[in-house]
C-alpha positions in Angstrom: 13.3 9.6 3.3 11.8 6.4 3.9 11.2 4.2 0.6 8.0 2.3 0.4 7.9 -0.7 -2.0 5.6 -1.1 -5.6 3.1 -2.3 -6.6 2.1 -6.5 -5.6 -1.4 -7.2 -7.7 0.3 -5.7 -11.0 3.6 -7.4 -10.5 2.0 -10.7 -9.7 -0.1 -10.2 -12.7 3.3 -9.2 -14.7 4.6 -12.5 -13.5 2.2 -14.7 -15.0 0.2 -15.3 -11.6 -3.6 -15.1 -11.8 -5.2 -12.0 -10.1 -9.0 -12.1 -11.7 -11.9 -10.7 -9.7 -13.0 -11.2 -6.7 -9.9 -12.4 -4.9 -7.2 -10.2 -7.2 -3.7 -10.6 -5.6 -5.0 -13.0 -2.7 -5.1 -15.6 -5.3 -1.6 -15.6 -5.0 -1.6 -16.7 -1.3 -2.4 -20.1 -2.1 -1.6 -20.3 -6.0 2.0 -18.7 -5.8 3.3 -18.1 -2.5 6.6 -18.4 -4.0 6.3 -15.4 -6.4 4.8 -13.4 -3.3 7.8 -14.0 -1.4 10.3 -13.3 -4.2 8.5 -9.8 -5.0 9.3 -8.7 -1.5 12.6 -9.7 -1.6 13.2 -7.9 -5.3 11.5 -4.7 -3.7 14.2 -5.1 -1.2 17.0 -5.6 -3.2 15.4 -2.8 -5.1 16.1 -0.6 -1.6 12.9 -0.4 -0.3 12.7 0.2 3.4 8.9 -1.1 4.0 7.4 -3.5 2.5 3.5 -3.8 2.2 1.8 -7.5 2.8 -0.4 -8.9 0.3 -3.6 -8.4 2.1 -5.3 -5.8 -0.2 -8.5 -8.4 -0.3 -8.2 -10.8 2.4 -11.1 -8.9 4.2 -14.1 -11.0 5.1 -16.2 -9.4 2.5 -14.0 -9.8 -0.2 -13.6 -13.7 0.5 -16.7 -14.0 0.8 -17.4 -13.3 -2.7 -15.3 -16.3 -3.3 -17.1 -18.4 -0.6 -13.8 -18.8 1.7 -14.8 -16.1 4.4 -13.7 -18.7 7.2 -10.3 -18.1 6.0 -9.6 -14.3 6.4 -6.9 -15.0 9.2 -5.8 -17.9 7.7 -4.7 -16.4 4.6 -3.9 -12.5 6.6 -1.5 -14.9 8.3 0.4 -16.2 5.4 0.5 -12.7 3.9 2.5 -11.2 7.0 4.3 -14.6 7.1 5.3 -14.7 3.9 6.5 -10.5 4.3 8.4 -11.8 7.2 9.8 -15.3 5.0 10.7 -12.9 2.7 12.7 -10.1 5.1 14.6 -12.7 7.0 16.3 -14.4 3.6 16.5 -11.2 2.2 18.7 -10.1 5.7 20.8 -13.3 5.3 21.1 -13.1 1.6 22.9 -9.3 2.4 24.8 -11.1 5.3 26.1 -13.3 3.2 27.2 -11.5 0.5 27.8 -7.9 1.3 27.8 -7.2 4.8 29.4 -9.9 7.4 31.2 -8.4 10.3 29.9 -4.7 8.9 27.7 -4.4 11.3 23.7 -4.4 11.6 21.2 -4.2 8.0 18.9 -1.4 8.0 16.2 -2.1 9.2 12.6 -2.9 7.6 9.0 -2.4 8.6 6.2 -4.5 7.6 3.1 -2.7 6.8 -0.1 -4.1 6.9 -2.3 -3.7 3.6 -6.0 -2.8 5.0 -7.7 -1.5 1.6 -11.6 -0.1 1.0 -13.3 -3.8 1.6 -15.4 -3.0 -1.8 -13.7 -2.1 -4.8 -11.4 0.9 -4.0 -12.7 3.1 -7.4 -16.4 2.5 -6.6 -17.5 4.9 -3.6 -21.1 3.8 -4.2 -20.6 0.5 -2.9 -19.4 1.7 0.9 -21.0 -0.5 2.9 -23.1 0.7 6.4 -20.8 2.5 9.2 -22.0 -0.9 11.0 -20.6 -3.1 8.3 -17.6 -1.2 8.3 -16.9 -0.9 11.7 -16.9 -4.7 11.8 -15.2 -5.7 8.5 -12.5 -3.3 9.2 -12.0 -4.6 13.2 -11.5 -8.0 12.0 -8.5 -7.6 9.2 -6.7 -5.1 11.7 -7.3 -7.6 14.4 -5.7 -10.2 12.5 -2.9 -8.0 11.0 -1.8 -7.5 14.5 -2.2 -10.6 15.7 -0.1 -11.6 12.9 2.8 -9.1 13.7 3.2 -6.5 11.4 4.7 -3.0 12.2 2.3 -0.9 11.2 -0.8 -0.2 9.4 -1.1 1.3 5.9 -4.7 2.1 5.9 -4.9 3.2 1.6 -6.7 3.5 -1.5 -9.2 5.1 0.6 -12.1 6.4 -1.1 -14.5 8.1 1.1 -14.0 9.8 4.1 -16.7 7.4 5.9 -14.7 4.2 5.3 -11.5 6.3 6.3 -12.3 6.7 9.4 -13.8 3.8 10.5 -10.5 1.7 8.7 -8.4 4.2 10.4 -10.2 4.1 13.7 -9.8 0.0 13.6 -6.1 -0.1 12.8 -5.2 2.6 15.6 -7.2 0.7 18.4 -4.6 -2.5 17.8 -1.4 -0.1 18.8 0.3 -0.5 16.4 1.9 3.0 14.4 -0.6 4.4 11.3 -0.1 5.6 8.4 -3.1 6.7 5.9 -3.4 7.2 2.2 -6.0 8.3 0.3 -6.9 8.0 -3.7 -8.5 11.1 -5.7 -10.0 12.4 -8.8 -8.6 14.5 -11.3 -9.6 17.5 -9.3 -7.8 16.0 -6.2 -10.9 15.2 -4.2 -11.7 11.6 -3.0 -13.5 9.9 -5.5 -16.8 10.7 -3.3 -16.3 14.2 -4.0 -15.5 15.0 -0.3 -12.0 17.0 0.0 -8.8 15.6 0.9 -8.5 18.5 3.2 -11.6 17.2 5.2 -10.4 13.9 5.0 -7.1 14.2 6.1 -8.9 16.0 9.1 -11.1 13.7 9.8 -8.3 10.9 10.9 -6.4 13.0 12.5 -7.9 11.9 16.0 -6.8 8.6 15.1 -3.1 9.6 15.1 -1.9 8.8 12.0 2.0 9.2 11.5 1.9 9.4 7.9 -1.0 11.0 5.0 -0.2 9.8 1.7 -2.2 9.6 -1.4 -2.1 6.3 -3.7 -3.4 5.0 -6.9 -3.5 8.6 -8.6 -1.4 9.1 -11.9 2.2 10.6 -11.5 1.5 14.0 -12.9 -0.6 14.7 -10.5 1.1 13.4 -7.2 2.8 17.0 -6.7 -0.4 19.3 -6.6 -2.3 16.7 -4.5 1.2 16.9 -1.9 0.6 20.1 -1.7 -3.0 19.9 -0.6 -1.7 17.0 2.1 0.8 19.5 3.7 -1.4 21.8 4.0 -4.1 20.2 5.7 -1.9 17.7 8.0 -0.3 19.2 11.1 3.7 19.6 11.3 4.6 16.4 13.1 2.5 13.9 10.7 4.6 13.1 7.5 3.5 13.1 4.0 4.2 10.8 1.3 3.1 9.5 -2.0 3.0 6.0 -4.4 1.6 6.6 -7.7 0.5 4.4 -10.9 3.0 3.6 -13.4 0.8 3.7 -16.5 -2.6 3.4 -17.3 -5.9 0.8 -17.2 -7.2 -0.6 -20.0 -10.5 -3.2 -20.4 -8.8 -5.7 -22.5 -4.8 -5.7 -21.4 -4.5 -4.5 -17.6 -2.5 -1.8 -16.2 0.0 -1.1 -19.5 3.5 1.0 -19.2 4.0 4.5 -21.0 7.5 6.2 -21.7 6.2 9.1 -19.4 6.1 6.9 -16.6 9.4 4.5 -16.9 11.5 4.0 -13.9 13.9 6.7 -14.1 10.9 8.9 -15.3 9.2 8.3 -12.2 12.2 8.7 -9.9 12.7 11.9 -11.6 9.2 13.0 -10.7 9.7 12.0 -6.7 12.4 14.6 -6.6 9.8 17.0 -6.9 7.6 15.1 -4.3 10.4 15.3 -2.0 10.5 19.1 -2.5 7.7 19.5 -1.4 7.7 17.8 1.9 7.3 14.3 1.3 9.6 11.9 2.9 7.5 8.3 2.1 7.9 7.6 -1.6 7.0 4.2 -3.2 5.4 2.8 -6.3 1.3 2.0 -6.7 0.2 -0.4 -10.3 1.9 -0.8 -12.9 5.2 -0.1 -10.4 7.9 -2.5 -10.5 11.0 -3.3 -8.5 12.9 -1.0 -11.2 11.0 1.9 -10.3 12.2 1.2 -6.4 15.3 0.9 -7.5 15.3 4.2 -9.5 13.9 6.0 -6.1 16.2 4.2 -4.2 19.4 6.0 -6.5 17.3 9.4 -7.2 
């Protein structure tokens, strides 16, 4: 099994970092590069074996809301750097402590964060296959340019941005993995089927289907759904949220979905064929960690 880290937006927000609208976690990039770097290195303490860059809205589009567009590789940049800051004191912190003259650390991947460039619940707002096309080119350009291992295409919300996100990351090289959000009825929040969806990137390769961003309780039906539809060799996987939304307060914690709660629930995942487990909001390097021992 390969153990994906939590959540980074949430935790920031946990933290005391600002995430408001329309930059979210990217804030953090320049505000608190610090805290960016020590949640990477807690999900790795915590045992996860990728860890996800904080790129979720360093697309054009979304900077441009901000009026800092000119800086989407700038700041795509210091997200895989500060991944990579992050994974190389982590390895010597482990040296140092726990594994001198034992031989090689596992080895980690760095996955490139390449989310819906509008907001990922809102499948009104996909822009033109044009737009898309473009938007999508430019952050996977930079993300390999920058170095990262792979691309985690997620929070996907319509087939039509799917593919054209998907189609982006796979023309740089490097491996793909892609994950998709749903309904209560386990259908994209356009309505289209994750069946069709998971279809329609196919041609791109993909290594992984996951879904993301759905509640816990429902992570095991929508698996079986992703099996079904996804061909033998691509894996399947899951990271769900760790509570709930609310207007006033944020993403809040419930009892159902506590650490070892939710690393009870991914033994189920794993029986039925998932073998990439990690944590979406509300998730917390506890949560890894309780997936890590599960």
């Amino acid at each position: 099994m390969i153990i994906l880290d939590g959540a980074m937006g949430t935790e920031l927000t946990r933290r005391g970092v600002d995430t408001t609208l329309p930059l979210w976690s990217a804030i953090a990039l320049d505000a608190a590069p610090d805290v960016v770097v020590q949640i990477h290195r807690d999900y790795l303490d915590a045992g996860a074996q990728v860890i996800t860059t904080n790129t979720f809205r360093t697309n054009v589009r979304a900077l441009a809301k901000a009026g800092i567009a000119h800086r989407a590789r700038e700041l795509t940049f210091r997200a895989v750097e500060l991944a990579r800051q992050a994974v190389a004191q982590w390895r010597q912190g482990q040296g140092d402590r726990e594994t001198r003259g034992r031989g090689d650390l596992p080895p980690v991947r760095v996955a490139g964060s390449v989310a819906p460039v509008e907001d990922c619940y809102s499948p009104e707002l996909v822009p033109s296959d044009a737009e898309l096309a473009e938007e999508h080119a430019i952050l996977a350009r930079n993300l390999a340019d920058a170095g990262v291992d792979l691309m985690l295409v997620e929070t996907q919300n319509t087939i039509r941005e799917a593919v054209a996100a998907a189609r982006a990351a796979h023309a740089t090289g490097k491996p793909l993995w892609v994950s998709f959000t749903l309904d209560d009825e386990n259908r994209l929040l356009s309505g289209e089927s994750l069946h069709d969806a998971v279809r329609a990137v196919l041609p791109f390769e993909p290594q992984a289907v996951l879904v993301n961003c759905i509640p816990v309780k429902q992570v095991a039906s929508a698996l079986k759904l992703l099996r079904s539809a996804a061909p033998p060799h691509v894996a399947i996987g899951a990271y769900g949220n760790a509570g709930h939304v609310d207007e006033v307060v944020g993403w809040t914690l419930t009892n159902a979905v506590l650490p070892e709660a939710y690393a009870e629930a991914t033994r189920e995942w794993r029986a039925l064929g998932a073998t990439i487990i990690g944590g979406c909001c509300g998730t917390t390097p506890e949560h890894i960690r309780a997936i890590a021992a599960c």
